[in-house]
Backbone as a ProteinNet text record, in pm:
[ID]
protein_1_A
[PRIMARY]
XXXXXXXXXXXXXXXXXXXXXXXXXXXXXXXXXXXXXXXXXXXXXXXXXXXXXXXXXXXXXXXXXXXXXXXXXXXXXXXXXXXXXXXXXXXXXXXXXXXXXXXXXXXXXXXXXXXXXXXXXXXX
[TERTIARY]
82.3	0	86.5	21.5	102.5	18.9	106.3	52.1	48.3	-45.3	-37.9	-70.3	-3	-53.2	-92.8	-167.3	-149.9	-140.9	-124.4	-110.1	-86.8	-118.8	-69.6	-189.9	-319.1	-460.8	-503.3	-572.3	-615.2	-689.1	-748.1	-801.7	-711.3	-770.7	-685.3	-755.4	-774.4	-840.7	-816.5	-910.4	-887.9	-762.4	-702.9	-574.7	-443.2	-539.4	-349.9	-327.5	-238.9	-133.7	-150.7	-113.1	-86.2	-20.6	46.6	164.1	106.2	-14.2	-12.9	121.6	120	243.5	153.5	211.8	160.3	314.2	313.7	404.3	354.1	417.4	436.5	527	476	544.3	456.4	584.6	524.9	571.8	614	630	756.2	819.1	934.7	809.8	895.7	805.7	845.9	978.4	1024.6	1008.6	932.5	885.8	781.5	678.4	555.5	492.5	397.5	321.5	228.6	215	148.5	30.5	-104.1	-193.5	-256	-312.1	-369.7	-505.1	-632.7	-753.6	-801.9	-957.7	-1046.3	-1174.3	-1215.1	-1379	-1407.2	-1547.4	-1667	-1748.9	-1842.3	-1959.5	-2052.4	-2128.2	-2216.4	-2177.7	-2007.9	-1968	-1897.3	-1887.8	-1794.6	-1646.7	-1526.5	-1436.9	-1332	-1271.7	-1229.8	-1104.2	-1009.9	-912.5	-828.1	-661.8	-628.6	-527.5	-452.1	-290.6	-245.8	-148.6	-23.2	63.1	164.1	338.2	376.6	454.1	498.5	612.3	657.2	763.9	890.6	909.5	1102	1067.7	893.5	909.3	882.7	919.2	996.9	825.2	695.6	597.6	473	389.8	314.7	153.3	35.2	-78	-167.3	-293.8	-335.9	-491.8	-572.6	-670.1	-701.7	-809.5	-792.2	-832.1	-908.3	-947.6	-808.9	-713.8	-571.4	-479.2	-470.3	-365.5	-285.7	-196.3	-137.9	-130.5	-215.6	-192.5	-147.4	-162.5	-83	-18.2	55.8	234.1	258.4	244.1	267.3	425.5	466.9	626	625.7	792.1	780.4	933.9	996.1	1117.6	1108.4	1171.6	1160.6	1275.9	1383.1	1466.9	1360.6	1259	1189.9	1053.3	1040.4	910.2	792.6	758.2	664.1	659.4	535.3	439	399.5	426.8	362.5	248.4	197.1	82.9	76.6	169.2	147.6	73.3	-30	-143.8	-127.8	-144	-141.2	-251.7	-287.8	-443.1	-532.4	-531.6	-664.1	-802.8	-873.7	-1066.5	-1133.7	-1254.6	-1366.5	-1411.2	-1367.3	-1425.2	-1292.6	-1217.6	-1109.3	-1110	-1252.1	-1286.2	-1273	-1230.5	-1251.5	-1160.7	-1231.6	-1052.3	-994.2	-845.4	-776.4	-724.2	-715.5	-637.7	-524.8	-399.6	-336.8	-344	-299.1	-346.8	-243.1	-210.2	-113	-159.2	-94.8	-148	-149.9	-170.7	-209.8	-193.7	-208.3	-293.5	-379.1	-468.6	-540.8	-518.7	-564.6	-510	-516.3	-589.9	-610.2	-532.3	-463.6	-376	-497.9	-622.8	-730.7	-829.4	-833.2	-962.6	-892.6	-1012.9	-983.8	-984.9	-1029.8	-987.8	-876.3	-789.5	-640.3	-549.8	-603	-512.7	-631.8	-508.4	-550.3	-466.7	-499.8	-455	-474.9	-551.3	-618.3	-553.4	-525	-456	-623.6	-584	-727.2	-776.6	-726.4	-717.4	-670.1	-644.7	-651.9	-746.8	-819.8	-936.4	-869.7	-893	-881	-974	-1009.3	-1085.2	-1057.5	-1090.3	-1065.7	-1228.7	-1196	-1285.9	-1264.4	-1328.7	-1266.3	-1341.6
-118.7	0	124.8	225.7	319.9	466.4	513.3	641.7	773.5	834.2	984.6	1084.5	1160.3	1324.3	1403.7	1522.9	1622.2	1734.9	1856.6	1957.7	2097.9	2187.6	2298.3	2405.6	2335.6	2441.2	2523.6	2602.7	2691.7	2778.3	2941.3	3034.1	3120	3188.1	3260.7	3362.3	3484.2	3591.6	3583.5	3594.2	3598.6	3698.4	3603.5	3670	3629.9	3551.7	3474.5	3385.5	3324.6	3218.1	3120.2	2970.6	2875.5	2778.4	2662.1	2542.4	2448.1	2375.2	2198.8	2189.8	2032.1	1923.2	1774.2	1712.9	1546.4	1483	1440.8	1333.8	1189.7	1109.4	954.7	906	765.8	623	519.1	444.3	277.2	251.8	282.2	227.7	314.4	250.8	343.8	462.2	582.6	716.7	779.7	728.3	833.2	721.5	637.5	554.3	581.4	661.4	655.7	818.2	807.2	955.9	994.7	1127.2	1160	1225.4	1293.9	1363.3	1404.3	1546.6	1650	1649.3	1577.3	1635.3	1697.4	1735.8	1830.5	1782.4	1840	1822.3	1922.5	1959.3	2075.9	2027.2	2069	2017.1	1963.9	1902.8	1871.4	1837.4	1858.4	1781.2	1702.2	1653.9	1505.1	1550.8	1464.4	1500	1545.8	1630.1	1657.1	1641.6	1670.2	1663.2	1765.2	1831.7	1942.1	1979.9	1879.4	1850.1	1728.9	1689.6	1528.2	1578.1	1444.2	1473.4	1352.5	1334	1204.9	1138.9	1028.8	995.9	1089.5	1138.2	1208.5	1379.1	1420.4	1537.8	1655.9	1574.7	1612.3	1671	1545.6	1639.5	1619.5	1736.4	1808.6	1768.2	1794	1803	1882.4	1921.5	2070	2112.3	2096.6	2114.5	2237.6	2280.3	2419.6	2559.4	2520.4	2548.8	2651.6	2580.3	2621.6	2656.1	2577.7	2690.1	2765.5	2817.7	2958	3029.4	2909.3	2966.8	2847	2766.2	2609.1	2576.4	2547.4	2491.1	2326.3	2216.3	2088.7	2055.3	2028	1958	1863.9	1816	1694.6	1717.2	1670.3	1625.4	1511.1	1408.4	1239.7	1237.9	1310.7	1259.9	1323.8	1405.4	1387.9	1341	1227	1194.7	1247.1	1391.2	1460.1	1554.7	1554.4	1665.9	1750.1	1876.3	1999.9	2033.9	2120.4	2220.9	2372.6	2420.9	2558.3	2657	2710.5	2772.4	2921.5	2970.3	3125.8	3189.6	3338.8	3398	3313	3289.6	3170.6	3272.3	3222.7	3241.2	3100	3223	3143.2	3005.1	3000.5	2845	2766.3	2768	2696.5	2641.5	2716.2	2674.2	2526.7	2379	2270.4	2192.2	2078.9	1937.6	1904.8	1946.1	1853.9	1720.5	1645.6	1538.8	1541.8	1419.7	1371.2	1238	1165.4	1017.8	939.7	845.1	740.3	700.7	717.2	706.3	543.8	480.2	321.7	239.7	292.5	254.3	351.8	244.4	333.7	452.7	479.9	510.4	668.5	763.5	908.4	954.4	1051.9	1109	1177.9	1246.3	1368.5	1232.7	1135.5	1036	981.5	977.3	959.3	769.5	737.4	560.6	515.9	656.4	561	598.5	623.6	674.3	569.3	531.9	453.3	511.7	521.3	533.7	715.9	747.8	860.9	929.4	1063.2	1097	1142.5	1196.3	1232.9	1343.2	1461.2	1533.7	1689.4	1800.4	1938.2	1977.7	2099.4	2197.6	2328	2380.4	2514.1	2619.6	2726.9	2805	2943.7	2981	3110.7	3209.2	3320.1	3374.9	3504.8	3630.3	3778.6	3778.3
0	0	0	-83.9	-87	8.2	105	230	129.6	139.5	82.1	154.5	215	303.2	204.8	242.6	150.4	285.3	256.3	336.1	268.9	365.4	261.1	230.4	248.4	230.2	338.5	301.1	460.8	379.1	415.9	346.1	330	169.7	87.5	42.1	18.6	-70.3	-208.1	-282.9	-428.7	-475.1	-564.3	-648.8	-562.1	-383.2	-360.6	-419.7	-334.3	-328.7	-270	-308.5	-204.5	-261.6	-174.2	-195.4	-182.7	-240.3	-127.3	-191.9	-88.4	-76.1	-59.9	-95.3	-141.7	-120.2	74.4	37.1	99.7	-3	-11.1	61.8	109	112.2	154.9	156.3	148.8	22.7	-75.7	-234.7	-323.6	-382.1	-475.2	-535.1	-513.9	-538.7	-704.5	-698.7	-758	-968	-948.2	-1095.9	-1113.3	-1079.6	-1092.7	-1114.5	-1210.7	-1235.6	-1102.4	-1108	-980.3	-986	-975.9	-975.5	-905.7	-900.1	-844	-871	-792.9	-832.9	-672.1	-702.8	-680.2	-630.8	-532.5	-550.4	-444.4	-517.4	-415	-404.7	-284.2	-265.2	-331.3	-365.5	-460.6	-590.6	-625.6	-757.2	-774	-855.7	-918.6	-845.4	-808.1	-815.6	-938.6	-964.2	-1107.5	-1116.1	-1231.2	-1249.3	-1264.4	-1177.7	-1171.5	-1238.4	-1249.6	-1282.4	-1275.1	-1338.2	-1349.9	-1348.5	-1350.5	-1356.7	-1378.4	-1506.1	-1487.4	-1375.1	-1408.3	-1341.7	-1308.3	-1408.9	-1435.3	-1417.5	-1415.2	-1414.7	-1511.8	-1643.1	-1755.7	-1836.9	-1788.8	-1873.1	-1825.6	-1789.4	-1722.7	-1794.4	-1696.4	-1771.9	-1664.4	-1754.1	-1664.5	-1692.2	-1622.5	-1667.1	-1734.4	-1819.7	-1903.4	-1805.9	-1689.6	-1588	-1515.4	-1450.1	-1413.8	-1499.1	-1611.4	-1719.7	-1714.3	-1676.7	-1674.3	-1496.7	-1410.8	-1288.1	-1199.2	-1231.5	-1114.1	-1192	-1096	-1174.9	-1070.7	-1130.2	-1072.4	-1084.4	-943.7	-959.6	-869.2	-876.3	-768.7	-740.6	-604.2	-582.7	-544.6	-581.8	-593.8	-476.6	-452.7	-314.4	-225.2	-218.2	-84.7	-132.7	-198.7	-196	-208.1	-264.7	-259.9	-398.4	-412.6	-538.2	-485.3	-518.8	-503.2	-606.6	-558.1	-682.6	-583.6	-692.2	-698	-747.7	-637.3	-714	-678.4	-820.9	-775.7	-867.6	-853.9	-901.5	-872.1	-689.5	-697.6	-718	-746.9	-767	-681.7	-645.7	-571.8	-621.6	-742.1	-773.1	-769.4	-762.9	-691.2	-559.3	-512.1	-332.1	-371	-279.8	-256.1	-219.7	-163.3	-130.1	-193.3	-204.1	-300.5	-235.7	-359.8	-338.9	-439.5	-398.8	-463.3	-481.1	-607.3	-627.6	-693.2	-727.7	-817.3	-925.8	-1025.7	-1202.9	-1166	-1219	-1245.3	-1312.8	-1466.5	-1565.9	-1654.8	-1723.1	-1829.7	-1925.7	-2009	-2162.3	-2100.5	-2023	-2008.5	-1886.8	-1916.5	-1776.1	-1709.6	-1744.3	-1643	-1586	-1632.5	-1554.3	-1473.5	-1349.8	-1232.8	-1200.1	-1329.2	-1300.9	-1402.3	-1390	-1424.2	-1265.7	-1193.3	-1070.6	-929	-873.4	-732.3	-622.5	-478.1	-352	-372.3	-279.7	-263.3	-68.2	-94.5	23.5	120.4	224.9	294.4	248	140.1	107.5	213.8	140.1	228.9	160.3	280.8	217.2	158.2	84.1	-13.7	-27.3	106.5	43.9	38.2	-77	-160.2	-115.5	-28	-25	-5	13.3	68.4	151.7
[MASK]
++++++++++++++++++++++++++++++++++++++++++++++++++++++++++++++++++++++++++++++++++++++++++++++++++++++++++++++++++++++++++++

């Protein structure tokens, strides 16, 4: 089994800043793609960001674009998502998850082992 924390959420005013962190173990960290999803009240959980194994290439929902930046350091076991110009609809739990499988990096049944998530809310 593989352990996932996340940490890093709290409240933010529109147009900040914030760091989660997603660290792992129980399992070699540093072979495996990583992902960033989402969920708010009343909706599906969604998809925020990936990273593959090495780092080297990125994926992003059209949503974040141009304002979260996903990385990882593999000697400390952990994925970041760097979010900046947050907005109110960015309010929700993130999680981080383990790619798996399956043909799509944004669906959420190519990724298994789910952290407890942090909360994220963006409000003034």
């Amino acid at each position: 089994q593989v352990q996932l924390v996340e940490s890093g959420g709290g409240l933010v005013q529109p147009g900040g800043s914030l760091r989660l962190s997603c660290a792992a173990s129980g399992r070699t960290f540093s072979s495996v793609a990583m992902g960033w999803f989402r969920q708010a009240p009343g909706k599906e959980r969604e998809f925020v960001a990936a990273i593959n194994w090495s780092g080297g290439v990125t994926y992003y929902a059209d949503s974040v674009k141009g304002r979260f930046t996903i990385s990882r350091d593999n000697a400390k076991n952990t994925v970041y998502l760097q979010m900046n110009s947050l907005k109110p609809e960015d309010t929700a739990v993130y999680y981080c998850s383990v790619r798996s499988g399956g043909s799509s990096w944004v669906s959420r049944e190519s990724y298994r082992y789910w952290g407890q998530g942090t909360q994220v809310t963006v409000s003034s």
